[in-house]
C-alpha positions in Angstrom: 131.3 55.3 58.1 133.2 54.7 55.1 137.3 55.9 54.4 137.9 55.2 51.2 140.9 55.7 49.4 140.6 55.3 45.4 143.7 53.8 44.1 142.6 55.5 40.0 142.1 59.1 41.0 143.6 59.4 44.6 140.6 60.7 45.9 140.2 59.8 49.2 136.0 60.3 50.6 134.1 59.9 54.3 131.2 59.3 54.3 128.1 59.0 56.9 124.5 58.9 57.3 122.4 60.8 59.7 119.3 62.4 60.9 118.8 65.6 59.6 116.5 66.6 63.2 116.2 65.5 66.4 112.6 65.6 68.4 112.9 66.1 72.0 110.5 64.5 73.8 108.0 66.2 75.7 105.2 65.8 78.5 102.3 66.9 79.3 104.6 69.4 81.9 106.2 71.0 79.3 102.9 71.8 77.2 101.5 73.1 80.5 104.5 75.5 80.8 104.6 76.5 77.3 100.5 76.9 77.6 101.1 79.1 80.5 103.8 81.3 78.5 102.1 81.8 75.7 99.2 83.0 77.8 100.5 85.4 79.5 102.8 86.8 76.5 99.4 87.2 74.8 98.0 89.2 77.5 100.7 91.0 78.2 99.9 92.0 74.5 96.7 93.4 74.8 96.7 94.2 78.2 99.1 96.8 81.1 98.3 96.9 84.8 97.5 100.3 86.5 96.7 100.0 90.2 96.5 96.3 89.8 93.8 96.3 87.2 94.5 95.3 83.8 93.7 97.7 80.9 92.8 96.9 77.7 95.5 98.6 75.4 93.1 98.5 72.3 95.0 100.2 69.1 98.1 100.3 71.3 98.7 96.8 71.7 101.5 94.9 70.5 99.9 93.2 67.1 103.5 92.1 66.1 104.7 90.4 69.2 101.0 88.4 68.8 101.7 87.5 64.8 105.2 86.5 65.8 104.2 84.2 68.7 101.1 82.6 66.3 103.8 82.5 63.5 106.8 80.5 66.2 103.8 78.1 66.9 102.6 77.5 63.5 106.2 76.8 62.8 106.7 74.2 66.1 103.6 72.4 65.0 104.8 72.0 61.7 107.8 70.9 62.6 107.1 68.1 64.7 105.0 66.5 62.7 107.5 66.4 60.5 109.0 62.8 60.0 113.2 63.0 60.2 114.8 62.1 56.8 118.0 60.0 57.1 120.7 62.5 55.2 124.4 61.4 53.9 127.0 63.0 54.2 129.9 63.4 52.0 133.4 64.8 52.1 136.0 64.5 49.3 138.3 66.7 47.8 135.9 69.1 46.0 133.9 69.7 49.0 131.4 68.6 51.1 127.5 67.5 49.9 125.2 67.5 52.7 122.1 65.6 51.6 121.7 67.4 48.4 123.3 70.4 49.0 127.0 70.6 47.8 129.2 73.2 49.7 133.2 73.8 48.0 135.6 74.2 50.7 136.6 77.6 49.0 133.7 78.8 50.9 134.1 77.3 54.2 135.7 79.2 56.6 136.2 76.3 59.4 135.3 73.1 60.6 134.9 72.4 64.6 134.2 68.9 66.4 132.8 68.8 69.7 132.9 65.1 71.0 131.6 64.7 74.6 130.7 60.7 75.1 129.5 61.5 78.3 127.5 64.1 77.8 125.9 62.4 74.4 127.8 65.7 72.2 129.4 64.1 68.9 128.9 67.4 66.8 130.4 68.6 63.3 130.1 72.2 62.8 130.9 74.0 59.7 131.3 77.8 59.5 131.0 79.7 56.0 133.0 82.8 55.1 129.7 84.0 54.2 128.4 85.8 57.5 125.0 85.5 56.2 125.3 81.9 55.9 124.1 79.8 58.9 126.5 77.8 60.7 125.6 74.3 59.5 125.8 71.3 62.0 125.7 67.8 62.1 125.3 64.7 64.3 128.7 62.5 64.0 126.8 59.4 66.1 129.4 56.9 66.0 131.6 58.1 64.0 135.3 58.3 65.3 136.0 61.8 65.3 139.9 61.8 65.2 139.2 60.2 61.6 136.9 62.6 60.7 139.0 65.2 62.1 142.4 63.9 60.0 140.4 63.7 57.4 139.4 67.3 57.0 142.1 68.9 58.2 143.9 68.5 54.8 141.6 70.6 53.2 140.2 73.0 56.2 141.5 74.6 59.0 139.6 73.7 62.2 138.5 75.9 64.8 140.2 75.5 68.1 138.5 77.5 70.1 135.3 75.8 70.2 134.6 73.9 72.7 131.0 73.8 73.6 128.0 74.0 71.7 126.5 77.0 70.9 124.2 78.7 73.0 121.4 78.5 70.4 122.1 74.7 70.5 121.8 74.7 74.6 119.0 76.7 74.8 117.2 74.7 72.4 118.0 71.4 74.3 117.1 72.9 77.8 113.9 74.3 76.3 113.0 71.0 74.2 112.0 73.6 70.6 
């Protein structure tokens, strides 16, 4: 990490690098389970039971949930073939860059760090006052996080109350997406 403060301008900047995704690893188990799923998601698609026979639903079956299950593994696929880019990123006082993207502090709405050694959590989260926006989050790895923490605190207030991850992060741990 670098802290720099430049004696000229004032400006003090942190700095990092990081991954920009992570790829759970996964078995042959876990292809069997998600094999498994998406089988029977598909037939319960196309197919209802009456007097413990299936019944082929024809016109009536559910074409979306099919073209959004072909669509989530298109998009898995995809994704982990995917090589992870190393990303920097940047905090001074104009704002934050996050790889490429710059993001002015006027439209951040908070900043949370969740630092669990034991549990391997060193998160950055940034909410936007934009409720559309996503909440954007980022790995601190070996970062110290009370530095990080001083440091943008003069320019963002920090959300107290989280204390975990967020459930969309769990689940997607637990289920290795």
């Amino acid at each position: 990490m670098e802290n720099e403060e430049q004696k000229s301008g004032k400006t003090a900047t942190i700095s990092w690098m990081f991954s920009d995704s992570e790829q759970p690893e996964r078995g042959r188990r876990w292809y069997l389970l998600a094999g498994i799923f998406l089988a029977i998601c598909l037939f319960i698609s196309f197919f209802e039971i009456k007097n413990w026979r299936p019944v082929f639903l024809g016109y009536n079956s559910n074409f979306l949930f099919v073209i959004i299950i072909v669509l989530a593994i298109v998009i898995m696929i995809v994704k982990s073939r995917r090589e992870s880019e190393e990303m920097e990123f940047l905090a001074d006082g104009d704002g934050i860059k996050i790889g490429e993207k710059f993001y002015d502090y006027d439209i951040i709405k908070d900043f949370s760090i969740i630092y669990k050694p034991k549990e391997n959590i060193t998160k950055l989260y940034f909410e936007f006052k934009n409720q559309v926006k996503p909440r954007v989050s980022l790995d601190l790895g070996e970062q110290n996080p009370i530095i990080v923490r001083n440091f943008l605190l003069r320019y963002l207030p920090e959300d107290l109350d989280r204390l975990n991850e967020p459930l969309s992060e769990q689940l997607t741990k637990i289920l290795r997406l």
